[in-house]
Backbone bond lengths (Angstrom), bond angles and torsions (degrees), N, CA, C in turn:
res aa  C-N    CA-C-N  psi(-1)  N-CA   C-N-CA  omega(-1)  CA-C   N-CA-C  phi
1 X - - - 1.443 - - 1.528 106.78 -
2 X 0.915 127.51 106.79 1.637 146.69 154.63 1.623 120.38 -74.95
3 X 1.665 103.35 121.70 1.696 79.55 172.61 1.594 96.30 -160.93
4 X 1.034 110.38 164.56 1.600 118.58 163.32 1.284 132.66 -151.01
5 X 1.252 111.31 100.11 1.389 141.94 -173.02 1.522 93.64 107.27
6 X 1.519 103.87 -126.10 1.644 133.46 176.79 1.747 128.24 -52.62
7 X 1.359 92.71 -29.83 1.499 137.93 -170.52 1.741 117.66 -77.69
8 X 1.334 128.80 76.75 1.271 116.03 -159.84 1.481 80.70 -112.61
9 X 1.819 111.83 138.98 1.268 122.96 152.65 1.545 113.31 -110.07
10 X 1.602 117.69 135.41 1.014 129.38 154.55 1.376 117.81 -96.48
11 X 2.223 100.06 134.50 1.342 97.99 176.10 1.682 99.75 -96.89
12 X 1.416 119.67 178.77 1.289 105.91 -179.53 1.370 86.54 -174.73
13 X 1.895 119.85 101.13 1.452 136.23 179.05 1.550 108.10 -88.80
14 X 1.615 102.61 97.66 1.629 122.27 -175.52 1.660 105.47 -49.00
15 X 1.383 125.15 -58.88 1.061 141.15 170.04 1.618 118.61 -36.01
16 X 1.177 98.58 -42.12 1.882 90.46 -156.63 1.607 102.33 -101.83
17 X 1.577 111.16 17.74 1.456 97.48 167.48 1.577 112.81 72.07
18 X 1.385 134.97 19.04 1.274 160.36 139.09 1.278 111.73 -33.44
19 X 1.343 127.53 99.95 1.039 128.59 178.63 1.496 116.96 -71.81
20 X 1.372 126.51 138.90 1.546 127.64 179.62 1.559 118.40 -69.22
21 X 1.156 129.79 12.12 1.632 121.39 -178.96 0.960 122.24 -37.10
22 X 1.780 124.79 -48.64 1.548 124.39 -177.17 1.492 105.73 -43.69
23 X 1.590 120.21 -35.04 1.596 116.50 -151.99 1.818 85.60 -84.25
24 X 1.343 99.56 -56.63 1.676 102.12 -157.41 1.675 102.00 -61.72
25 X 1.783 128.59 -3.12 1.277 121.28 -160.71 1.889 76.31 -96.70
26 X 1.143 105.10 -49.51 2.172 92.22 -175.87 1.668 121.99 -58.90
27 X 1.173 105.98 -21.75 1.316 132.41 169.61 1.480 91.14 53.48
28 X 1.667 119.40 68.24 1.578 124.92 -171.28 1.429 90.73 -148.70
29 X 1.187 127.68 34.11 1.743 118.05 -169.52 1.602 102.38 -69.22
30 X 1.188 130.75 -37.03 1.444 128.25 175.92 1.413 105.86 -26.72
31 X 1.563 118.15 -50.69 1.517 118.61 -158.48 1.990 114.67 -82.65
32 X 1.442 94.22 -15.67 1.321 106.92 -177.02 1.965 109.58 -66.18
33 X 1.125 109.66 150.12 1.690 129.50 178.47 1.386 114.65 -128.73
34 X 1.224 108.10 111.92 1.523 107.92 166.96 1.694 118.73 -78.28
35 X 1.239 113.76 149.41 1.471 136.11 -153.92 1.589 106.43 -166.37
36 X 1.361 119.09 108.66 1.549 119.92 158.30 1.382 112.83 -66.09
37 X 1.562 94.14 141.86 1.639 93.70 177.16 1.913 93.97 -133.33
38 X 1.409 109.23 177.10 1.847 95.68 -177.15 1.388 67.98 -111.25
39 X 1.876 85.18 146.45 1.686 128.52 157.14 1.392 89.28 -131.25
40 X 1.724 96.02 138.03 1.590 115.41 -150.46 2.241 69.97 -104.85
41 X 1.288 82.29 147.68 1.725 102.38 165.74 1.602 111.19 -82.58
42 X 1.332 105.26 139.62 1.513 96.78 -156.12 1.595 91.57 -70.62
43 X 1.635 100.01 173.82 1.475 125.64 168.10 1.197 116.88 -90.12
44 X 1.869 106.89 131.77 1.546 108.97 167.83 1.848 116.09 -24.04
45 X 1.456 110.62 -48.19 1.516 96.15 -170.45 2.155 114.18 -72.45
46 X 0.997 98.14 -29.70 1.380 109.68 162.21 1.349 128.41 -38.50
47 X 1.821 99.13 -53.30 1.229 108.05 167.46 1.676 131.84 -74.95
48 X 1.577 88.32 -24.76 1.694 86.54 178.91 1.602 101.40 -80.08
49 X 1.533 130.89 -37.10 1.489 118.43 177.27 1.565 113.86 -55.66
50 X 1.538 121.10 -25.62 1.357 116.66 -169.32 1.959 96.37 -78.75
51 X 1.263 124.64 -27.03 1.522 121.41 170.21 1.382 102.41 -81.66
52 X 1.075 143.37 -22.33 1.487 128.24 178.47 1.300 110.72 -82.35
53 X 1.567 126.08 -8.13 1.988 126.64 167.24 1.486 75.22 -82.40
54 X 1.399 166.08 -100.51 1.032 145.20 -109.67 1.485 101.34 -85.93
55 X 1.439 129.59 -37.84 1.896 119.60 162.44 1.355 89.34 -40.07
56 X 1.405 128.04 -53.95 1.791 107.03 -147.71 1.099 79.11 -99.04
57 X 1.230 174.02 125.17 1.754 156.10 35.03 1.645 103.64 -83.23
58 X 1.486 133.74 -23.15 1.037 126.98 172.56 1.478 117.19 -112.61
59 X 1.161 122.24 18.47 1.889 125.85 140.09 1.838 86.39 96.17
60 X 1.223 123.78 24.18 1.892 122.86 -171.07 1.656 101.69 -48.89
61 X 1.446 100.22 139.32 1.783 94.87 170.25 1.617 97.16 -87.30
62 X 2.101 82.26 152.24 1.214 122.67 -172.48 1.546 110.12 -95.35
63 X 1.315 113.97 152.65 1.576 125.44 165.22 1.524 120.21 -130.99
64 X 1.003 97.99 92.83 1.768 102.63 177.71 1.923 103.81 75.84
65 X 1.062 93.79 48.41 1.567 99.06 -171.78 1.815 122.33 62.86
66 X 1.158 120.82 4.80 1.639 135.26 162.97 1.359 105.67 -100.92
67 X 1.423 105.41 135.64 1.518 116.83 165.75 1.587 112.52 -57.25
68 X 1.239 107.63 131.11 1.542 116.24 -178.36 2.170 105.03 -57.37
69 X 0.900 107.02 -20.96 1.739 113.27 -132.37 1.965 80.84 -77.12
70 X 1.850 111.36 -27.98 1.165 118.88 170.77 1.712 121.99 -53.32
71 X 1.835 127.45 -7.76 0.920 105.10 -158.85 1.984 79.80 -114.03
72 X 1.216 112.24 11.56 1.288 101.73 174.58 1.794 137.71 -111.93
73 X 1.169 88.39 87.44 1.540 136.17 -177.39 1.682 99.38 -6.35
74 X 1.641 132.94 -54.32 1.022 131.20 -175.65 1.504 108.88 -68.20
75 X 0.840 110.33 -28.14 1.671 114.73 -176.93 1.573 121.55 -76.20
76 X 1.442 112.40 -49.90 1.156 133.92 160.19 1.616 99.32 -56.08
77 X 1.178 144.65 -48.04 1.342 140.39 174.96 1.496 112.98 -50.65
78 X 1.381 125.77 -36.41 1.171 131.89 -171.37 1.307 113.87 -85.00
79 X 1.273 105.68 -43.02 1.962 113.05 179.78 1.645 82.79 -75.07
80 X 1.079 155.31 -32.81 1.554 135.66 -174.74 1.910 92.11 -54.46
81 X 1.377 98.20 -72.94 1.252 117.42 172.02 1.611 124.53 -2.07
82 X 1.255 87.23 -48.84 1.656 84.17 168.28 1.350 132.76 -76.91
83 X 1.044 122.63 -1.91 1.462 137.65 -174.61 1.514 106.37 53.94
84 X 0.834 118.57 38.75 1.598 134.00 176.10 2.067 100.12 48.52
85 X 1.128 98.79 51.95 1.487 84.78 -179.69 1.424 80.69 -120.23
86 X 1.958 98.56 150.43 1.800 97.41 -139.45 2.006 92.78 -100.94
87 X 1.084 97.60 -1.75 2.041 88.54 168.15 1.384 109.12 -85.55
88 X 1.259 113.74 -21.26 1.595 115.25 -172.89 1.533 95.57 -65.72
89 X 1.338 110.00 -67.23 1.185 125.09 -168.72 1.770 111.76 -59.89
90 X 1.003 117.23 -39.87 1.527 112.94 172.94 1.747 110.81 -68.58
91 X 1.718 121.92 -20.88 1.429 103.28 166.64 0.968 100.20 -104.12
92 X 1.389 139.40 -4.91 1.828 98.61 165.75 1.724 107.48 -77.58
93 X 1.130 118.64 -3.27 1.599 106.69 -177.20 1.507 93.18 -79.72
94 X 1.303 123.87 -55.80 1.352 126.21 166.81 1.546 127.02 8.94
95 X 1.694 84.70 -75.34 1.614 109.74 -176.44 1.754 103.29 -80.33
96 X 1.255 124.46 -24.91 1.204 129.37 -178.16 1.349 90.40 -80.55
97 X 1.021 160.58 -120.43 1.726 163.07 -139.10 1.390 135.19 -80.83
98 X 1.753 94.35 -0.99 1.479 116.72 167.38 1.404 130.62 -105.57
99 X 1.479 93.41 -49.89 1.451 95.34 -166.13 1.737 108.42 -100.39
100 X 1.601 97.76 -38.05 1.675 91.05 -176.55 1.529 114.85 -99.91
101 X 1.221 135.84 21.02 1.482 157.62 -126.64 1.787 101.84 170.16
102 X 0.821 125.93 79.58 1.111 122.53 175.14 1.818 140.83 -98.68
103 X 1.310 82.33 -18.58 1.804 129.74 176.41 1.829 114.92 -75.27
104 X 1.180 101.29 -19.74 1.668 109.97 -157.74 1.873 104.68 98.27
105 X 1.013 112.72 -8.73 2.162 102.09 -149.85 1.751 104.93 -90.09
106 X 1.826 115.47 22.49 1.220 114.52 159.96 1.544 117.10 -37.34
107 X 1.893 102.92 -78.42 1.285 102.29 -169.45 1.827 123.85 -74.55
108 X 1.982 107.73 -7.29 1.476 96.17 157.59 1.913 122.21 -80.37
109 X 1.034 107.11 19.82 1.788 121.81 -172.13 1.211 100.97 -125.08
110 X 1.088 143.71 -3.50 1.834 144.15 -129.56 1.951 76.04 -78.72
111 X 1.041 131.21 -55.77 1.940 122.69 -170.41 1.285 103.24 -58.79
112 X 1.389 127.73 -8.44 1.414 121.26 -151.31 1.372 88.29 -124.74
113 X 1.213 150.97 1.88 1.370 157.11 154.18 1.506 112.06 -48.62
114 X 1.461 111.15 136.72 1.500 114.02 -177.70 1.661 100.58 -100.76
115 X 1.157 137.41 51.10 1.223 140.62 167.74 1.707 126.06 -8.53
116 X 1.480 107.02 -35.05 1.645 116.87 161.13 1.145 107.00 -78.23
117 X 1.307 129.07 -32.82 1.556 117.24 167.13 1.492 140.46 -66.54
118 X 1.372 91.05 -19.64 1.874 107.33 -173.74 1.654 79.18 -94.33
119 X 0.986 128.85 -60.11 1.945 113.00 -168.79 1.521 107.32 -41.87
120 X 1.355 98.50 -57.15 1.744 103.35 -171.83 1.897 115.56 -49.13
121 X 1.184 100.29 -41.50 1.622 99.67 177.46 1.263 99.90 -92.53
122 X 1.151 155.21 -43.98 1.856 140.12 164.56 1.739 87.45 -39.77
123 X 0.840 145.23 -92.98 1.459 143.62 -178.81 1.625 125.43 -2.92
124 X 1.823 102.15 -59.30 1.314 129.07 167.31 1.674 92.64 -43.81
125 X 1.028 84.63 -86.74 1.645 102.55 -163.31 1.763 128.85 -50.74
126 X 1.434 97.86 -10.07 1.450 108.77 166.97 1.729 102.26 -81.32
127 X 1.736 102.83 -55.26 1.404 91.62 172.81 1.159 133.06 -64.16
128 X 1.268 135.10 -8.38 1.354 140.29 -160.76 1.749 101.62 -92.61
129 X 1.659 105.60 -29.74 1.332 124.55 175.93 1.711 122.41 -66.75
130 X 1.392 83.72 -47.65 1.759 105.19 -171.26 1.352 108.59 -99.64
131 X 1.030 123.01 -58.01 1.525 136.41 -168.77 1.653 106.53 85.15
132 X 1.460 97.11 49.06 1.609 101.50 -166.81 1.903 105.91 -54.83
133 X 1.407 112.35 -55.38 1.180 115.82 164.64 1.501 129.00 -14.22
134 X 1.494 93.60 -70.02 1.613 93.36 -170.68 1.894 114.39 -75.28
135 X 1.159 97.52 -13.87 1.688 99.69 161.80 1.398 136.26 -74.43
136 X 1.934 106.44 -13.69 1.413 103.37 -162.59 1.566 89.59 -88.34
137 X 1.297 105.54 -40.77 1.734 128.81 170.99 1.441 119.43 -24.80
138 X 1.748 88.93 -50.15 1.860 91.92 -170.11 1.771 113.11 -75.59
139 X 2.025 90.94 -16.81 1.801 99.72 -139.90 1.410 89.74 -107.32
140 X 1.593 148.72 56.33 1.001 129.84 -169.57 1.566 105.35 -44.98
141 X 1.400 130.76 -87.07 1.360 119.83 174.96 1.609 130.68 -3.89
142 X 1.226 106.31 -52.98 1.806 123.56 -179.27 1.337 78.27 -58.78
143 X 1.668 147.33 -98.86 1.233 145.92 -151.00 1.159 121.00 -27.80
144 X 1.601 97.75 -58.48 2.152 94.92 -176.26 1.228 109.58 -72.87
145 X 1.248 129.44 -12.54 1.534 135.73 174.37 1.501 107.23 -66.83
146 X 1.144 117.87 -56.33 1.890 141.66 -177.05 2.145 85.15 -62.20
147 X 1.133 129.10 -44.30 1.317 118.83 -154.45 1.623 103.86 -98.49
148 X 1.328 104.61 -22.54 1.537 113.37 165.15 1.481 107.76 -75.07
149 X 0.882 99.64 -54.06 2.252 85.66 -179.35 1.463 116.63 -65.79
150 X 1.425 110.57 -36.30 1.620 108.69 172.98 1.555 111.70 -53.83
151 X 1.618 101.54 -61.61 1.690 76.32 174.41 1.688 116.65 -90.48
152 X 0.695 132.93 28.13 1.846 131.85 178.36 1.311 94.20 -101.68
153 X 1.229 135.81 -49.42 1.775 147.33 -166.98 1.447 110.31 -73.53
C-alpha cells in the first residue's frame, strides 16, 4: 500500500502469486481500480547477485575473490531457466537451500546436485501454484501467444 496524503495506491503483482492482504487489511476494496503497469523480469545479473547473498549467508568457496558456484554451468543453466520471473526463481532457491540442502551444503555439493531434479519440482510447484497446465489446455490462443513471445523476445 503506497499513499500520500488521502490518496492510497495499491500495487498488486497478478503474476507472482502476491497475496492481496494490504486490500483485504483496509477492507475498502470497492474503491480499488485495476490498471496494468510493466514489471520488467529480472536480469541475469540480478539473478546472479540474488545467489551471491545466499554464497555469502552460506560461507560458498571463493576463487580469486568470485564465488566458485559461478563456474558451474548446470546451475547457471537453471537460474537462466527461470526467465528471471522472480517466483520461479525464489522456489527453485527454495528447493535448492531449503528443502533438498537443508544444512547450508548446497554450494559445498554444487557437482553433486541433481539439476533435473530441482527443475522438475520448481515445475511441480509452479504448477501446483498456478495450474499453468490446465490453462494453456483450455486457452489455445493464450499458448501460441506465450510461444510466440518466447521465441520472438
Amino acid at each position: 500500500m503506497y499513499g500520500n496524503g488521502s490518496q492510497l495506491t495499491f500495487v498488486q503483482e497478478f503474476l507472482s502469486g502476491t497475496v492481496r492482504q494490504a486490500a483485504i487489511r483496509e477492507k475498502e476494496t470497492y474503491k480499488l481500480s485495476l490498471k496494468q503497469i510493466k514489471c520488467p523480469m529480472l536480469s541475469m545479473k540480478s539473478m546472479i547477485q540474488i545467489v551471491d547473498f545466499y554464497a555469502e549467508k552460506y560461507d560458498a568457496e571463493k576463487i580469486n575473490g568470485e564465488y566458485s558456484w559461478k563456474l558451474h554451468s548446470p546451475f547457471l543453466q537453471i537460474i537462466q531457466d527461470t526467465e528471471g520471473l522472480p517466483r520461479t526463481l525464489q522456489h527453485m532457491l527454495i528447493i535448492c537451500f531449503q528443502i533438498l540442502n537443508t544444512k547450508g551444503e548446497f554450494f559445498s555439493k554444487i557437482s553433486e546436485q541433481n539439476f533435473e531434479n530441482i527443475f522438475r519440482l520448481t515445475a511441480d510447484k509452479l504448477q501446483n501454484l498456478y495450474g499453468i497446465y490446465k490453462t494453456i489446455k483450455e486457452n489455445r490462443y493464450l499458448a501460441l501467444q506465450l510461444l510466440y513471445h518466447c521465441v520472438m523476445e
